[in-house]
C-alpha positions in Angstrom: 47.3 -33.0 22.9 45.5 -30.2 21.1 46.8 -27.6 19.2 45.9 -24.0 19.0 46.9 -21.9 15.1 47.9 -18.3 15.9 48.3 -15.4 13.6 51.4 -13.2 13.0 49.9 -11.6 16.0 49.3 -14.2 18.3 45.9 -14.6 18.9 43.9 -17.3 18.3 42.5 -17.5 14.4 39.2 -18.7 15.2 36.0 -17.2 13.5 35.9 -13.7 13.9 33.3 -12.1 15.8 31.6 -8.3 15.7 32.0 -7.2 18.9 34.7 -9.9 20.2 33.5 -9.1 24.2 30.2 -10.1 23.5 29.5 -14.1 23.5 27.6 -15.6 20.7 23.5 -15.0 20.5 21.8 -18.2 21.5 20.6 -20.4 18.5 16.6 -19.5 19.0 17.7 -16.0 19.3 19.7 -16.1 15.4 17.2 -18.3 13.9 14.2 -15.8 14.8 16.8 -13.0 13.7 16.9 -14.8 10.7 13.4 -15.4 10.0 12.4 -11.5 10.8 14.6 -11.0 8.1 13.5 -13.0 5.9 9.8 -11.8 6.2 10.9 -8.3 6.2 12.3 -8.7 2.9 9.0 -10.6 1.3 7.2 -7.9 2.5 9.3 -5.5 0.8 9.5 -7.5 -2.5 5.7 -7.8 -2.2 5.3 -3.9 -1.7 7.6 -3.8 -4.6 5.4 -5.7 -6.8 2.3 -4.5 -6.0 3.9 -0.9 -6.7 5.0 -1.9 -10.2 1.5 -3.5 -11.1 0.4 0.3 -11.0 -1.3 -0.7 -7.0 -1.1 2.0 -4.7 -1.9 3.1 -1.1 -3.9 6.0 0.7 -5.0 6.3 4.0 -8.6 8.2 5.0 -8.6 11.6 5.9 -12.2 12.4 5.9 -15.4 10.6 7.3 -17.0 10.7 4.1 -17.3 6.7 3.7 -18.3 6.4 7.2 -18.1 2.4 8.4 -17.1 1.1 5.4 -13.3 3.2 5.4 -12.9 5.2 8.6 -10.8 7.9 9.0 -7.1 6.5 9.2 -7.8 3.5 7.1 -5.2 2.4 4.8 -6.5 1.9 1.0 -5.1 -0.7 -1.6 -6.0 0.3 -4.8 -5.3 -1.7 -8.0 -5.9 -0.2 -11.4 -9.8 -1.3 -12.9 -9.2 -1.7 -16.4 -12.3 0.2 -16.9 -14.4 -3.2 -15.1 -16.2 -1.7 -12.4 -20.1 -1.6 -11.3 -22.4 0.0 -9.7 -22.1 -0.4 -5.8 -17.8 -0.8 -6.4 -15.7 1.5 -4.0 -13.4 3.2 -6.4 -10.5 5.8 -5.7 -10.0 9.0 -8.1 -8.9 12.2 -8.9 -12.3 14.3 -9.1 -12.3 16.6 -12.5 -12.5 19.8 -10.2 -10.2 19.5 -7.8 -7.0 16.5 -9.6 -5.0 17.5 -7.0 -6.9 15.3 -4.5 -7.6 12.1 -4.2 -11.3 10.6 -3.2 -12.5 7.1 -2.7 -16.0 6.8 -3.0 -18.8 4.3 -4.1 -20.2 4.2 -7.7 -23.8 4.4 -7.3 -24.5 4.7 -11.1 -23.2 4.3 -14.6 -25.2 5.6 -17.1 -25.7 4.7 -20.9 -23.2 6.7 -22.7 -20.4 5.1 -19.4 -20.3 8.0 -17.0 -19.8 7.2 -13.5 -21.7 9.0 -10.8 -20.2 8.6 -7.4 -20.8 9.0 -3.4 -19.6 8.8 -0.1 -21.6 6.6 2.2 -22.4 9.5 4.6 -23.0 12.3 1.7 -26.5 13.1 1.1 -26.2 14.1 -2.4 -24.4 12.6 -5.4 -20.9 14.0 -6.2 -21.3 16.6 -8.0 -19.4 15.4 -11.4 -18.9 12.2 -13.5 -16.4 10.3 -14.2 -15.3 8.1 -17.0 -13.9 4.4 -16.8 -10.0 4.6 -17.4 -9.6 8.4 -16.4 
């Protein structure tokens, strides 16, 4: 003989459920649940992180890099610490305009540090320079 416990109420004191009409999700169904979860939140953490470490993101709104970063590409940046070399695809606020944001290559770096830069499609050199840091 089994026996059933019942609340003040009288109904049964099992485990209580969400939505009580609905029967339980199958066990592959929870534990892929589960694990969506679980990746959502190491993605977030990892955003996070890269965030923190001064990385950020940009997408392409111009064809001025051409194959290399397409229009609609998304950009990871990471701050350069002043290391970067000729041929380096860097990503900058340009002295005339530092309300915009360009990524372009570095196609020299003269004596005294200045950084002269281009899009891949751009027939001419940009038409400032940079220094490493700024």
């Amino acid at each position: 003989m089994t026996s059933t416990r019942t609340n003040r109420k009288g109904s049964h004191s099992g485990p209580r459920q969400w939505f009580p009409n609905q029967p339980p999700l199958p066990r592959p169904v929870r534990v892929l649940l589960i694990a969506a979860a679980i990746l959502l939140a190491v993605l977030l953490l990892a955003a996070l992180v890269f965030f923190i470490t001064g990385g950020r993101w940009f997408v392409v709104q111009t064809p001025s890099m051409g194959e290399t970063a397409p229009v609609g590409t998304l950009i990871l940046t990471t701050p350069t610490n002043g290391q970067v070399a000729v041929g380096d695809i860097i990503t900058f606020r340009p002295p005339t305009s530092p309300g915009e944001v360009y990524t372009h290559g570095i196609i020299a770096i003269s004596a005294d540090g200045a950084i002269s830069t281009r899009g891949d499609i751009n027939g001419a050199t940009d038409p400032w320079q940079l220094r490493a840091g700024s």
